[in-house]
Each structure stands twice: as C-alpha cells, then as structure tokens.
NUKOL-807366 format. One record per residue: x, y, z of N, C-alpha, C, O in turn; residue in one letter. Coordinates in nm, 4 decimals. Example, Ala and Ser with C-alpha at 12.3 -4.5 7.8 and 13.67 -1.06 7.14 Angstrom:
2
n_c1/n_c2/n_c3/ca_c1/ca_c2/ca_c3/c_c1/c_c2/c_c3/o_c1/o_c2/o_c3/residuo
1.3190/-0.5690/0.7800/1.2300/-0.4500/0.7800/1.3200/-0.3300/0.7800/1.4236/-0.3319/0.8465/A
1.2850/-0.2250/0.7080/1.3670/-0.1060/0.7140/1.2900/0.0030/0.7870/1.3409/0.1138/0.8039/S
END
This chain:
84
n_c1/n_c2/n_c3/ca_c1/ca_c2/ca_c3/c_c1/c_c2/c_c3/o_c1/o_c2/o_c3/residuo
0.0824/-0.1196/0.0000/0.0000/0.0000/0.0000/0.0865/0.1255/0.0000/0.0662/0.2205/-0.0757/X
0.1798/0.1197/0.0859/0.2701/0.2599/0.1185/0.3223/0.2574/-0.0056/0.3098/0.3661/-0.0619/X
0.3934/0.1479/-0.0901/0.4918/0.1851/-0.2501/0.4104/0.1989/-0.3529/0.4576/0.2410/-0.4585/X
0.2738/0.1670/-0.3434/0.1819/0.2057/-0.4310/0.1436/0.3748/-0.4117/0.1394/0.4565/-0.5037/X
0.1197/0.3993/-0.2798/0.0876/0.5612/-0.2781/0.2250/0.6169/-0.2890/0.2151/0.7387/-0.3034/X
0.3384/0.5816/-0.2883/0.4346/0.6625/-0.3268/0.4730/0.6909/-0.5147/0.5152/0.7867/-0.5794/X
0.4367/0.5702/-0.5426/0.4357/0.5689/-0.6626/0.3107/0.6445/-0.7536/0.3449/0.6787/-0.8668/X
0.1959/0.6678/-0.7212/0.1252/0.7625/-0.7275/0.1823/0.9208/-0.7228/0.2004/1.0026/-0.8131/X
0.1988/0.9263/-0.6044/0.2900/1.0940/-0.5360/0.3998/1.1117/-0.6412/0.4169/1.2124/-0.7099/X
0.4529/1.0281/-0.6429/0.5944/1.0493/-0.7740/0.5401/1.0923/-0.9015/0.5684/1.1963/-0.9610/X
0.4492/0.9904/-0.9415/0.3913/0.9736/-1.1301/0.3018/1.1364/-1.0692/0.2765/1.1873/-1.1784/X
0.2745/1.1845/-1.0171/0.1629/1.3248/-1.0113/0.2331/1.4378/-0.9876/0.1645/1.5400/-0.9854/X
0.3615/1.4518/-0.9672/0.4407/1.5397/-0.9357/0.4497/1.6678/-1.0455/0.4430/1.7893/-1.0274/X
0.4744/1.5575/-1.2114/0.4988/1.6265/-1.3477/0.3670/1.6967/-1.3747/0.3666/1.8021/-1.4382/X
0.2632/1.6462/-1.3322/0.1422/1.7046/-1.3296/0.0754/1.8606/-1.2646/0.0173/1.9604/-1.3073/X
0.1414/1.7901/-1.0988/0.1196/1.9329/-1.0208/0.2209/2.0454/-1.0248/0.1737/2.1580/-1.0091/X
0.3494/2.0354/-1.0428/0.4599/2.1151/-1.0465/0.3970/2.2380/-1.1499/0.3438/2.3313/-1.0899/X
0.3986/2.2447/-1.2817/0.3339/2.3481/-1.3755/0.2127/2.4265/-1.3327/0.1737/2.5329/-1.3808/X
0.1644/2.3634/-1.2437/0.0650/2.4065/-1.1905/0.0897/2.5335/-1.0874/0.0674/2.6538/-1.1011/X
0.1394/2.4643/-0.9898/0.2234/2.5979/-0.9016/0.2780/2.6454/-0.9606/0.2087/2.7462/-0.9740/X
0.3748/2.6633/-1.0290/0.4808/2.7622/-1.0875/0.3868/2.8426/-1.1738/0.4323/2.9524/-1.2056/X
0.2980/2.8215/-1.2074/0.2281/2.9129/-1.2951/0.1581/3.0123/-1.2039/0.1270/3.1231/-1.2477/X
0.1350/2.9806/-1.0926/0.0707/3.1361/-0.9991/0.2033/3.1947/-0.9786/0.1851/3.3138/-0.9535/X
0.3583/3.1602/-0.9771/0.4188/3.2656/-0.9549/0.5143/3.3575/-1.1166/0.6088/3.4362/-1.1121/X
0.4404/3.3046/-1.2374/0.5124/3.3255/-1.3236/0.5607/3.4470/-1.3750/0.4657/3.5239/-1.3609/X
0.6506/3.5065/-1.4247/0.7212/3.6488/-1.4927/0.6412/3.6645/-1.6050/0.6896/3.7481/-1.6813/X
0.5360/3.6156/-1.6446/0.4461/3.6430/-1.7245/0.3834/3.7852/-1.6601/0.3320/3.8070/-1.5504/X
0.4131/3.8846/-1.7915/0.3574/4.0547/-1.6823/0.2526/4.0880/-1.8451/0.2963/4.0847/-1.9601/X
0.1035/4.1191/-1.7991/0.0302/4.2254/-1.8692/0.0791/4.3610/-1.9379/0.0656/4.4660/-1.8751/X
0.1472/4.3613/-2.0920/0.1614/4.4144/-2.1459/0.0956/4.5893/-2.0774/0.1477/4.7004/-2.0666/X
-0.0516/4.5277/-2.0421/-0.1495/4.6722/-2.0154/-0.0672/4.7776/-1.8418/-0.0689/4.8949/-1.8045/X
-0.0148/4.6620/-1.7940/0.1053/4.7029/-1.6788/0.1849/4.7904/-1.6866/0.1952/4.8903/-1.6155/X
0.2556/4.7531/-1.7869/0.3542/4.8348/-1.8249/0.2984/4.9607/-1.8917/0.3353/5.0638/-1.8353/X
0.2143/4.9793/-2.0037/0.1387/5.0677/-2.0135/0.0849/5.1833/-1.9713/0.0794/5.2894/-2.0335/X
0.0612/5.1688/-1.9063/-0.0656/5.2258/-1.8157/0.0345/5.3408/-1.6851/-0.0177/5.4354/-1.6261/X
0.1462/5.3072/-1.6724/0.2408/5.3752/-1.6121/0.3462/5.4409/-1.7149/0.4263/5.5029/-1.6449/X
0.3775/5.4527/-1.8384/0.4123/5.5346/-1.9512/0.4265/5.6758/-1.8927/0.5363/5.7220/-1.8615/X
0.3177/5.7384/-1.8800/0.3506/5.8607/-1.8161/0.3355/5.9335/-1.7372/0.3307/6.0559/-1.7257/X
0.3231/5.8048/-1.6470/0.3350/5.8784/-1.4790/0.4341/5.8541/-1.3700/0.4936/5.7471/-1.3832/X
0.4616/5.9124/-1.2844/0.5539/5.9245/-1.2231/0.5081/5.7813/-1.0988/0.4013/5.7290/-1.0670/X
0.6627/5.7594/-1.0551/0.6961/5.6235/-0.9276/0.6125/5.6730/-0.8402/0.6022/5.7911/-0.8072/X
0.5226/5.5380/-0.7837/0.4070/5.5449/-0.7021/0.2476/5.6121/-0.7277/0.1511/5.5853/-0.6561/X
0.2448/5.7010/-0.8413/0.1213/5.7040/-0.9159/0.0226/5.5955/-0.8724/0.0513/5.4760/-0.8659/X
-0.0688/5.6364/-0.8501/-0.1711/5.5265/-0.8757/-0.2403/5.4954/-0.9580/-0.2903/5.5898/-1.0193/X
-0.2948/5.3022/-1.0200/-0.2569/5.3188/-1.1854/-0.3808/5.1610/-1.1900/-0.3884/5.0802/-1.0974/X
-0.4341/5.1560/-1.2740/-0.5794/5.0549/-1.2840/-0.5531/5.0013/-1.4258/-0.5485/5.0914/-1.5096/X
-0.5355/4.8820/-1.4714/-0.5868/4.8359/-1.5646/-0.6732/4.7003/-1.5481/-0.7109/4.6475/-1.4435/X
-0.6982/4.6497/-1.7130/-0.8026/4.5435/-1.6697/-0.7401/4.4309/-1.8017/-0.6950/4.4687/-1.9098/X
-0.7536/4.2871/-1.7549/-0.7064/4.2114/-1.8500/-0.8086/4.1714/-1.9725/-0.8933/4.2493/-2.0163/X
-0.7880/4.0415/-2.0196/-0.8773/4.0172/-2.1203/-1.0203/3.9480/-2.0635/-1.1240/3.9411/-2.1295/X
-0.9990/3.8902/-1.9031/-1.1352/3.8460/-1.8833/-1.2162/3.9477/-1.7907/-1.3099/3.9186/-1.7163/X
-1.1507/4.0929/-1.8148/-1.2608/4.2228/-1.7468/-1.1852/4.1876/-1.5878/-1.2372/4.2245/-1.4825/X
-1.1035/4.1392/-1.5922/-1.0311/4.1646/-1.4287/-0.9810/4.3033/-1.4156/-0.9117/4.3609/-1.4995/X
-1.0325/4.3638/-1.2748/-0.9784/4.5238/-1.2910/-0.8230/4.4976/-1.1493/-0.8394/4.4650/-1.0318/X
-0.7084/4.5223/-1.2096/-0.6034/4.5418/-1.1392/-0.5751/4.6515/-1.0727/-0.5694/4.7500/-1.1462/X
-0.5485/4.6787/-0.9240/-0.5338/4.8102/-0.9036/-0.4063/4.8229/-0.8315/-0.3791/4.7276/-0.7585/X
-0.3093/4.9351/-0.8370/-0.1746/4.9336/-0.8143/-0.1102/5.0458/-0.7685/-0.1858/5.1183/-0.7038/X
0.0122/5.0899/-0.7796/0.0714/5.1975/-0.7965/0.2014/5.1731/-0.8839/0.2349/5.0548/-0.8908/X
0.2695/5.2520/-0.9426/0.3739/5.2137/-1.0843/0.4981/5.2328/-0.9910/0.5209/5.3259/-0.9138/X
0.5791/5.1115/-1.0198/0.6973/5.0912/-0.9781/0.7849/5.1095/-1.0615/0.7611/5.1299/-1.1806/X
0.9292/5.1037/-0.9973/1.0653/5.1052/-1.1375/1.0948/4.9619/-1.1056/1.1376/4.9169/-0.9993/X
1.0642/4.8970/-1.2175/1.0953/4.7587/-1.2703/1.1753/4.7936/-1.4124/1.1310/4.8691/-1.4989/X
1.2893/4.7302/-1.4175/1.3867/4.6812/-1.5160/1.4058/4.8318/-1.5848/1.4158/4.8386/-1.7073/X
1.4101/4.9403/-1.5114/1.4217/5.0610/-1.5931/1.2797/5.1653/-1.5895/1.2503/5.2845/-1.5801/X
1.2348/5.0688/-1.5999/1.0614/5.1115/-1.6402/0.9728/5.1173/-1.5378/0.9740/5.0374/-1.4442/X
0.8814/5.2239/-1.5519/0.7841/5.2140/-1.4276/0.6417/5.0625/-1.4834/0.5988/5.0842/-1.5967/X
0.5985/4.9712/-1.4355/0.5206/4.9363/-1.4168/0.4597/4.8950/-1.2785/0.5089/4.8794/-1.1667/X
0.2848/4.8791/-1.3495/0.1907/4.8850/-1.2435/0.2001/4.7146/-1.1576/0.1984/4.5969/-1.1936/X
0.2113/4.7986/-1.0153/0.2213/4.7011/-0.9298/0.0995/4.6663/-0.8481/0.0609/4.7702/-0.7944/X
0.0093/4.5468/-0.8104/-0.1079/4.5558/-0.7969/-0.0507/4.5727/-0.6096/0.0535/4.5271/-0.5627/X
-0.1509/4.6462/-0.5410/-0.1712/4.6189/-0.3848/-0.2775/4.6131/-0.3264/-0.2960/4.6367/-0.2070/X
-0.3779/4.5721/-0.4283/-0.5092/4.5744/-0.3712/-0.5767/4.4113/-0.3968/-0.5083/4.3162/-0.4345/X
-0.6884/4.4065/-0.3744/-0.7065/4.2671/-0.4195/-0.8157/4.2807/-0.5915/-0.8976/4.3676/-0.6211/X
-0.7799/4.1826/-0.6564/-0.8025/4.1676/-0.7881/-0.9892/4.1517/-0.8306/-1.0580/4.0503/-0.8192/X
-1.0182/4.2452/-0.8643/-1.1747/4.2900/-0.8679/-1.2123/4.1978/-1.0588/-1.1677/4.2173/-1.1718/X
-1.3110/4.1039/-1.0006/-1.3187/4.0108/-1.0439/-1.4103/4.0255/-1.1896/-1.5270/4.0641/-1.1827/X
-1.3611/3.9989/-1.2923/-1.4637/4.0642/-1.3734/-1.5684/3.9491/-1.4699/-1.6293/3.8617/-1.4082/X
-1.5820/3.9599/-1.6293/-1.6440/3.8346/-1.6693/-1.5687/3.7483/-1.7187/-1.4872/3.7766/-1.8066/X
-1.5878/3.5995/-1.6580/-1.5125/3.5022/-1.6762/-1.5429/3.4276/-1.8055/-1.4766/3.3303/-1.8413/X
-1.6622/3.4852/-1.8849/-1.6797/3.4401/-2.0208/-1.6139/3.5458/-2.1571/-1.6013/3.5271/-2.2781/X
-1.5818/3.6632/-2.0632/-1.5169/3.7405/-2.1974/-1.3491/3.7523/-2.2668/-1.2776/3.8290/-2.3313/X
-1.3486/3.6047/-2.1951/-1.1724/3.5725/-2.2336/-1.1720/3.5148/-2.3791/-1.2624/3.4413/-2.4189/X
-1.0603/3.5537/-2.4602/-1.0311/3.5597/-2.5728/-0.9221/3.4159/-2.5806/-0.8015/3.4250/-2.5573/X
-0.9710/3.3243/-2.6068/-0.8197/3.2382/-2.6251/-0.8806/3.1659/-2.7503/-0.8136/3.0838/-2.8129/X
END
C-alpha cells in the first residue's frame, strides 16, 4: 500500500509542479507596463485584462521602467469574456 501511494505521489508530481509555478510566473500584462508610460513612481494606476479583471496598483521602477504594481485585491470581472 505505502509503494503504491508513493508511486502515485511520484507519477503526479509532473502534473502538479506546472501548476504551481504558474501562480508565480514572470508572465507581466503588457497593459502594466502601459498604463504607467507617463506617470511618475508610485502614481496610482488601474488596468483590466482580457477576462474584465480590474487590477489596481501603484507604478513601480521595474527593469528601468515604471510598471503597475497591484496592492489591492483583484476585482473580479467576466469570466466568459476571455479571448483564447
């Protein structure tokens, strides 16, 4: 029983791993970067993705560049108006 559930836990690993790493990914909203263009560090700065999620932030200096950093919690929008 125990080398059978380990062998399970092992074979599910390749499965769950992509999974987590994808809530912490360097994948950044083009509209982020954007949206802080021409305002000054710490501005406060709103965009919204493709499924009507409204992000709310203030613009940081990332890699040179100011983008929008969210500190609020993510205002939930329509989950049918995603484009894929």
């Amino acid at each position: 029983m125990k080398k059978s559930l380990g062998f399970v836990l092992c074979c599910s690993i390749p499965f769950w791993l992509p999974q987590l790493a994808f809530a912490h990914s360097s994948i950044i909203n083009n509209k982020a970067w954007q949206v802080c263009e021409n305002q000054a560090k710490s501005d406060a700065c709103e965009y919204t993705d493709n499924h009507e999620d409204i992000y709310r932030g203030s613009c940081q200096l990332m890699s040179e560049k100011l983008l929008c950093v969210r500190n609020q919690p993510i205002v939930k929008g329509n989950p049918d108006s995603a484009t894929h």
